[in-house]
N, C-alpha and C positions, 0 to 999 in steps of 0.2 A: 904351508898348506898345499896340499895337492887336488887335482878332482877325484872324481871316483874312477874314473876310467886312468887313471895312470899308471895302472900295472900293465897297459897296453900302452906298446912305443909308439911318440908322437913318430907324424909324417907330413914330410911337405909333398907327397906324390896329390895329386887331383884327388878332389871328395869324388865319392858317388856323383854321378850326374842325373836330375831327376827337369822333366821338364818344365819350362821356367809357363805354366799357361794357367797359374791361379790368378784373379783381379788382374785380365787384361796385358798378362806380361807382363816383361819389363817394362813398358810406358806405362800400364798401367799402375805397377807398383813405385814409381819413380813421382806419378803424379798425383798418389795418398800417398807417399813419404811429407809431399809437400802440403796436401791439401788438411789433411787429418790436423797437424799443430794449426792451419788458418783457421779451420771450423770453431775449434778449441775456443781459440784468441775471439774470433768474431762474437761467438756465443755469450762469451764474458763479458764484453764490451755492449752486446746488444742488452742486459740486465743489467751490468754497473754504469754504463755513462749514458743508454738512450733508453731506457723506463720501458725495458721490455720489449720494444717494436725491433724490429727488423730494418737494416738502415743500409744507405747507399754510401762508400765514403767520398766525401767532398773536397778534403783535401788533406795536405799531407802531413798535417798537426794530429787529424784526427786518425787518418793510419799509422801513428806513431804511439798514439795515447794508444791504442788498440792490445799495443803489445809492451806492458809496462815493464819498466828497469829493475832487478833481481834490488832489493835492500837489505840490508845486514840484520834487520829482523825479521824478515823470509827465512833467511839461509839459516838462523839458529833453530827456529821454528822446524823449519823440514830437518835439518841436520837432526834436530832433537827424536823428529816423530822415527824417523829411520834408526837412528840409532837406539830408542827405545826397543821397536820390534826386532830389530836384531840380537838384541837382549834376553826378548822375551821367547823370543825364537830356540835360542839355544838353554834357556832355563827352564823354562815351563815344562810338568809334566805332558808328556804325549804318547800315543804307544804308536808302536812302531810296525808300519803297516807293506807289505809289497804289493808293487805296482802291478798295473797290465804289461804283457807280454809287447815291447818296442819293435817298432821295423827292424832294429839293429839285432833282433834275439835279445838282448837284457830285460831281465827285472829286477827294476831299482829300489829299494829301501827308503820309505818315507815316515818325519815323523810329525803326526800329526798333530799340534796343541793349538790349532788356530782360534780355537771356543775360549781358553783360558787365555789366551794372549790378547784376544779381544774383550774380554771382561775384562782384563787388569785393564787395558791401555784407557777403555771409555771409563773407568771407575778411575782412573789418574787424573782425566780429563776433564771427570766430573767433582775430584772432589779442588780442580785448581781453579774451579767456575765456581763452586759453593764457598770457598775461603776468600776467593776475592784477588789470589793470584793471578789469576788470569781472566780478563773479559772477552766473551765471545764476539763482541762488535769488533775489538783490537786485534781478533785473527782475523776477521773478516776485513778489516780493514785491507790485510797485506795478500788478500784472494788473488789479485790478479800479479804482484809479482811472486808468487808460490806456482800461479801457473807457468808464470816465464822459468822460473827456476829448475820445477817438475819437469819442462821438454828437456832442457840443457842435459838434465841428468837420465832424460829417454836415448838422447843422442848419444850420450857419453859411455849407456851402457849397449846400447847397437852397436857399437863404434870396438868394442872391447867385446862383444858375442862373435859379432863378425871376424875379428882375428880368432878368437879362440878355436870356431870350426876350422878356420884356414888353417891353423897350427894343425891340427887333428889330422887333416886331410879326408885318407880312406874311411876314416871310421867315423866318417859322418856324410849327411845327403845335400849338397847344393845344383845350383844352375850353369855356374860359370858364370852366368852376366853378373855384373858389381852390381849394378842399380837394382836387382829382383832381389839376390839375395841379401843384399843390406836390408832390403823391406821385409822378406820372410825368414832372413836368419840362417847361420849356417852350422850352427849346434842348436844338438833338439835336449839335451839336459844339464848345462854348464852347471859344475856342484862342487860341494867341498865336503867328503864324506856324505851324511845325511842332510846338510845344508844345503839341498835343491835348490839353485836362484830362482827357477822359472816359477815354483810352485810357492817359491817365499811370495816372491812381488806379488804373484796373482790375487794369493789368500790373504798373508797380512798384510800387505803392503796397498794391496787393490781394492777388497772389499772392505777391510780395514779403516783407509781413509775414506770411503763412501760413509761408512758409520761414524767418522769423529765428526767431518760435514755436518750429516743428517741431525747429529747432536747438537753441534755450535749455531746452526741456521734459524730453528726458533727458538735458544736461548739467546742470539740475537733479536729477535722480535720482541722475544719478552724483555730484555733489557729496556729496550727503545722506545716501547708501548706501555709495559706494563700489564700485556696479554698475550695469549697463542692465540690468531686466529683459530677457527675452526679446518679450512683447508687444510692449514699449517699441520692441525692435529692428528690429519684423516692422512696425507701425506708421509709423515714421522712414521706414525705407528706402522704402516702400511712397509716403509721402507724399510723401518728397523727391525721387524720381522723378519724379513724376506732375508735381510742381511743376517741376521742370527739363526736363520735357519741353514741356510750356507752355511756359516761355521759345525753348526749339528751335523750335521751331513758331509763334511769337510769331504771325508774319503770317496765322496762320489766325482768327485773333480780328478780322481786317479784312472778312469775310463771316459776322460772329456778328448775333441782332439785336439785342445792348447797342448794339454800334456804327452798325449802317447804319439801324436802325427807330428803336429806344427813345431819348427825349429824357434830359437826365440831369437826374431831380431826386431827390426824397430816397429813392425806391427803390432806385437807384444808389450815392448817396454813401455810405448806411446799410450795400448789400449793401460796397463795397467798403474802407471804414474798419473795419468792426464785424463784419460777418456772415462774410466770410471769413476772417479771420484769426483771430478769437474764437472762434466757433462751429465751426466746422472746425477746431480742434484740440482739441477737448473730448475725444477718445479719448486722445490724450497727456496732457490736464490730469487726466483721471479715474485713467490708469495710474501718475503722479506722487503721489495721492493713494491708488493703492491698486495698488500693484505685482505684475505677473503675471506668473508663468511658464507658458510652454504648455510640454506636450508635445512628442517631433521631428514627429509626422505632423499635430498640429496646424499646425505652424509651416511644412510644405510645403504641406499641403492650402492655407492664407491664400495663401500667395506662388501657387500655382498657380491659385489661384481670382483674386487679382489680376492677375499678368499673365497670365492666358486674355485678363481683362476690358480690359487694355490693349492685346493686341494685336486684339482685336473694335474697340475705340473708334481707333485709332489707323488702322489700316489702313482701316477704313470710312471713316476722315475723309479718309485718304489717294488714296484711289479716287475720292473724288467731287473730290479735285483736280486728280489726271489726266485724267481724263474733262470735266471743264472746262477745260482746257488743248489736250487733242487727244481729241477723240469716238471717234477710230479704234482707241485704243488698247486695248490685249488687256485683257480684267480673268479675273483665274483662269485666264491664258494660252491664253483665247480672244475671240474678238474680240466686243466687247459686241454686247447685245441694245438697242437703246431705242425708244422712243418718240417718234416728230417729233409735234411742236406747228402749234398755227395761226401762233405766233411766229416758226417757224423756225428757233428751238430743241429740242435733245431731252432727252427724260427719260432716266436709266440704268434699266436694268432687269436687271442682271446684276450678278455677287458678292451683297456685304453687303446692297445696295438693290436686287437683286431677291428677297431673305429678307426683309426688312420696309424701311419707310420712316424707322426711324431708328435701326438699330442701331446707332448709335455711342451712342445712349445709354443702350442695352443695356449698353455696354461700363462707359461710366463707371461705372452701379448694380453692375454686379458688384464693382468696385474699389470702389465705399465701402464695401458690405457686409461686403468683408475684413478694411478697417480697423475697424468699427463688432464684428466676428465676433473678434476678437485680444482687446475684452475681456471676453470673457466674458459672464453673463447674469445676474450680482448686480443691475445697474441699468441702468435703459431710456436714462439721461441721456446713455451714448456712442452711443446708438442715433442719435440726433436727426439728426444729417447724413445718413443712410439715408431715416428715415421723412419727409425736412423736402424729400430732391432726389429723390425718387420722385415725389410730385406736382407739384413744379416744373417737374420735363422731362415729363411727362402736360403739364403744361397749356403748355408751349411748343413739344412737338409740336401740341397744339393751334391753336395760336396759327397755328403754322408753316404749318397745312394750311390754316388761313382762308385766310394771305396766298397762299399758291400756289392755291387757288380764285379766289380774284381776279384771281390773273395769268393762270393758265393757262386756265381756265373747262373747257367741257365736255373736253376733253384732260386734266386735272387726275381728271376724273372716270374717265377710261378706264385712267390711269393707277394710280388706287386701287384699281378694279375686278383690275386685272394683277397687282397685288403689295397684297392686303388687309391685311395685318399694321403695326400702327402701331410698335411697339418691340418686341417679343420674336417671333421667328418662328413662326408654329402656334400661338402661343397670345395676343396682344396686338396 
């Protein structure tokens, strides 16, 4: 196997040099290399061994249990789910899409079947829960060594990204510091042929295993009980939506900047093994632990407050893909407003993107909140996906606005001036 870049000769001369000044530097990426698998481990610990609360550790039995031992039916387990979507990966129909235009000049070839791969894999899973093959309590049993097992295999593939840009050299963008770029990656599309790794993990392997979760957590309850709470319900559906709309949409994750900017090293492999799938289902782990029923106008009020927030996220994302397709086109069934550039490109300034500069992720914060709001206010520990992607998208609005100052320069500026609002209309 070779990558897709090997018809260009490896180089050990120095990569590109780009500055090392995303999340605080190198200390700062050196100390979320460390903190990000803590949060992980704690999270899991504060739902499976302290009933949801938030805890102080006391001693060194209990910082031990924190971070459980890998067992040999973890490792068949994951071995299995990976090896399935690699499977599915390379059989499943998909069509074959090109990418955004990369820092490097390329545009690479992707193939997309992440819809059918995730239908087969939950319809495998589903029918090895309905035969009796497999119980959803017995996965759930080995949660917390799947998490030990999931970092080993974050590290192991940052560990193996990391040489690969350093092989490359020129023809890829690092820091020089070891500790920055082991955290942000020193190749931005490690591939084999059409076999994308960054975009496999992301799609099937990240939101992927959010969806087997979401599936196993209250068929866990129902095993245990003999019912789905109500939260339980308001939470699933909520999730497995949002999840399966992702797969519909797959190709919009090809103008995100995990794929077209961000190099993939252990910020990636950690977000996409560990942080999504674990962490993001803490609301159903918590509700398994401590089962909720809402009220009816509770249970409207959540669904209404989630899809308000997906159809804001969905349609804003939507808009800006028509309007990149054909500028002419009506948005709010009149014909947009924008902005010509020194480029010779234009900015939109009409719908969602002439209310603020990034409603869409307006959109997503109102959808977690629903889920994070389903259970209740016993403990902050379901909160975490709320309080953890509210500053995430701050700081990749952030991020977003540097790179479009870059590109667009004083245009960028008149731009901001016309529509002030960075995420929340009138008020952000």
């Amino acid at each position: 196997m070779t990558s897709q870049s090997s018809t260009q000769p490896l180089s050990t001369e120095a990569a590109e040099r780009v500055p090392a000044d995303h999340f605080g530097g190198p200390i700062g990426a050196l100390a979320l290399t460390i903190v990000m698998p803590v949060v992980s481990f704690y999270l899991w610990a504060s739902v499976s061994l302290h009933d949801g609360s938030l805890w102080v550790p006391t001693s060194l039995a209990e910082l031990t249990a924190m971070v459980p031992a890998p067992t040999w039916r973890a490792t068949a387990m994951l071995g299995g789910w990976l090896a399935l979507h690699v499977v599915l990966q390379l059989v499943c129909p998909g069509k074959v899409v090109e990418g955004a235009l990369l820092p490097n000049g390329e545009r690479l070839k992707y193939k997309l079947n992440g819809l059918s791969a995730f239908v087969v894999s939950i319809g495998v899973l589903l029918a090895l829960l309905a035969t009796g093959t497999l119980s959803a309590s017995s996965v759930l049993a080995e949660l917390g060594p799947l998490l030990t097992l999931a970092t080993l295999v974050a590290v192991a593939l940052a560990v193996w990204f990391y040489a690969w840009g350093r092989q490359r050299g020129p023809l890829e963008r690092s820091s020089g510091n070891v500790a920055y770029d082991f955290y942000m990656g020193t190749v931005l599309n490690p591939r084999f042929g059409l076999f994308d790794l960054k975009f496999f993990f992301e799609s099937h392997v990240g939101m992927g295993s959010w969806g087997a979760l979401a599936v196993l957590l209250p068929a866990a309850e129902l095993e245990r009980t003999g019912s789905i709470s109500s939260a339980m319900w308001v939470v699933t559906i909520c999730q497995l939506f949002y999840i399966t709309d992702f797969f519909v949409f797959e190709s919009n994750l090809l103008s995100m900047l995990d794929i077209i900017y961000e190099n993939y090293g252990f910020m990636l492999t950690h977000a996409f093994l560990v942080w999504i799938p674990f962490n993001f289902t803490l609301q159903q782990q918590y509700l398994l632990a401590e089962p909720t029923d809402l009220p009816i106008w509770a249970i409207v009020g959540l669904l209404v407050l989630n899809f308000t927030g997906y159809v804001v996220f969905r349609d804003s994302n939507l808009q800006k893909q028509r309007f990149r397709r054909d500028p002419s086109a009506k948005v709010w069934g009149k014909p947009p407003k924008v902005l010509k550039t020194k480029r010779g490109t234009s900015l939109l300034l009409s719908g969602w993107w002439g209310l603020a500069r990034h409603t869409n992720y307006m959109g997503d914060l109102m959808m977690a909140l629903a889920w994070c709001l389903a259970c209740g206010f016993a403990s902050v520990v379901p909160y975490f996906y709320f309080i953890y992607f509210a500053p995430l998208l701050i700081n990749r609005e952030r991020r977003d606005h540097a790179l479009c100052k870059e590109k667009y320069g004083d245009d960028w500026d008149e731009y901001c001036r016309r529509v002030p609002h960075r995420i929340v209309p009138f008020v952000y």
